[in-house]
C-alpha positions in Angstrom: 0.0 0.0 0.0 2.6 2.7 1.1 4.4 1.8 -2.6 1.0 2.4 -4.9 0.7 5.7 -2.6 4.5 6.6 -3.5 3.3 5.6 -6.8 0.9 8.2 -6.6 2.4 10.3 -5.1 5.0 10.9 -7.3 3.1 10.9 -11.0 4.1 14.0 -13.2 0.3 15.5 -12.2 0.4 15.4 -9.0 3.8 17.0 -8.4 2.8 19.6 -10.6 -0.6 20.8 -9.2 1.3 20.9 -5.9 4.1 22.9 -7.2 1.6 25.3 -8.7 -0.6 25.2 -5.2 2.7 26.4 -3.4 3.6 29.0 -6.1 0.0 30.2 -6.6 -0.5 30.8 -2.2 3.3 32.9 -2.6 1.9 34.9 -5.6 -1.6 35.4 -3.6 0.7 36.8 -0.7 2.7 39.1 -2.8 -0.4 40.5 -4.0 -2.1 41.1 -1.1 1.2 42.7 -0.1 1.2 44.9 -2.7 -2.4 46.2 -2.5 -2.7 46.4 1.4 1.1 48.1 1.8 1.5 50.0 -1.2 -2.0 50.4 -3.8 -4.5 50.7 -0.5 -2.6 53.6 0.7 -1.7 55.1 -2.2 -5.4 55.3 -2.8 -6.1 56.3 0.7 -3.9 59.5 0.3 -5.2 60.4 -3.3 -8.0 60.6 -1.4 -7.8 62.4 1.4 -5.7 60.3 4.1 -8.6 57.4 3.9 -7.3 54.2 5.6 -9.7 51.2 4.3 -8.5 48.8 6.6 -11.0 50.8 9.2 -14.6 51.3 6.8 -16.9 49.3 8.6 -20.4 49.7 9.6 -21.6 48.4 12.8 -24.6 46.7 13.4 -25.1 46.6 17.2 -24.1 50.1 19.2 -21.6 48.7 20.8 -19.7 47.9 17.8 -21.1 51.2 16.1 -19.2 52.7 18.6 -15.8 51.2 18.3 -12.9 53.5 17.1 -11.5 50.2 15.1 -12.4 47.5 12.8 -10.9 45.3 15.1 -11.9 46.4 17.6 -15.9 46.8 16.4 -15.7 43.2 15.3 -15.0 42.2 19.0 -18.0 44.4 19.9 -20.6 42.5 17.9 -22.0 42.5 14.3 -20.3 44.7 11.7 -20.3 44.8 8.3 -16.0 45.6 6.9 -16.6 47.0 3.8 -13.1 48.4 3.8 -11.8 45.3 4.1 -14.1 43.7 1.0 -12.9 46.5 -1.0 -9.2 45.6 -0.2 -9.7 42.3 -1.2 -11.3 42.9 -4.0 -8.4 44.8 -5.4 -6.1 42.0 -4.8 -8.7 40.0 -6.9 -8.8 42.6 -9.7 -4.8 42.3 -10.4 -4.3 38.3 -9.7 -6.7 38.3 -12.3 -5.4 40.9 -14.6 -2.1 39.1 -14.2 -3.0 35.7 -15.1 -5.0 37.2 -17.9 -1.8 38.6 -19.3 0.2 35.7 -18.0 -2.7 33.0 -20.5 -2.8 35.8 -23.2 1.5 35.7 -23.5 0.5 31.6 -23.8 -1.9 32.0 -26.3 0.5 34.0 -28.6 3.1 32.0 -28.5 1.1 29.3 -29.1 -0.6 30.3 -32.0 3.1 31.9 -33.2 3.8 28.2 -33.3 1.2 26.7 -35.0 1.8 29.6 -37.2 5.5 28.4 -38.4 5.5 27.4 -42.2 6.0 24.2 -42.4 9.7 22.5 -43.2 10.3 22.2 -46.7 10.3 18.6 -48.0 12.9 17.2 -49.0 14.0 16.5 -52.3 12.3 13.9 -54.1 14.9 11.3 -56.0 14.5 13.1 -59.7 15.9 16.4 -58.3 18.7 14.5 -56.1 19.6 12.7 -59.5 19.4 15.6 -61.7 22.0 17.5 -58.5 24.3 14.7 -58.7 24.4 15.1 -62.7 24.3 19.0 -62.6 27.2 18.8 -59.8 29.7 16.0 -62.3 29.0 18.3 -65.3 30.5 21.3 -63.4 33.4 19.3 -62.3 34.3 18.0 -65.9 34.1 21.8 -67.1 
């Protein structure tokens, strides 16, 4: 049993989808880096000093009180709309980014397919008619 699992393991497939698991959760993190550290408050200042991280709306009074997200979500109900639009951002450029990323594949691709074709080779007649072409210029 522990050989057909190594077995299994260990196919092309399976090593592959966990190798683009692993790079696909470090790509997700450098994302959300890049829109919560650099994008979100780059749009906060445009507009005024906004911080999203803190938009919420609270749905009992004591979380409607709450100077924090945090700190409203420990309160009670509350809706983070800050944080949906955060994450929505990330979203927006993994997806923008694998669309470029299959749209590079899907030029090169069709750049292949594209490729004239090899010519053929020569057929025996013209290799024949070389060989007697190539002795006639040797005997001049």
């Amino acid at each position: 049993m522990l050989e057909e699992f190594k077995k299994f393991a260990m196919r092309g497939n399976v090593v592959d989808l966990a190798i683009g698991v692993i790079i696909g959760a470090a790509f997700g993190k450098i994302v959300s880096s890049l829109v919560d550290d650099i994008i979100m408050p780059l749009i906060g200042w445009i507009f005024g000093g906004l911080d999203f991280s803190n938009y919420f709306i609270g749905l009992t009074s004591a979380s409607s009180q709450a100077a924090t997200y945090e700190a409203a979500k420990k309160a009670g109900a509350t809706l983070g709309y800050g944080t949906f639009i955060t994450v929505t951002v990330n979203f927006l450029l993994i997806a923008w980014v694998l669309f470029l990323v299959v749209r590079g594949l899907n030029r090169l691709s069709r750049k292949a397919e594209e490729a004239p074709p090899p010519p053929p080779p020569p057929s025996k007649e013209q290799m024949l008619l070389t060989e007697i072409r190539d002795l006639l210029k040797a005997r001049n």
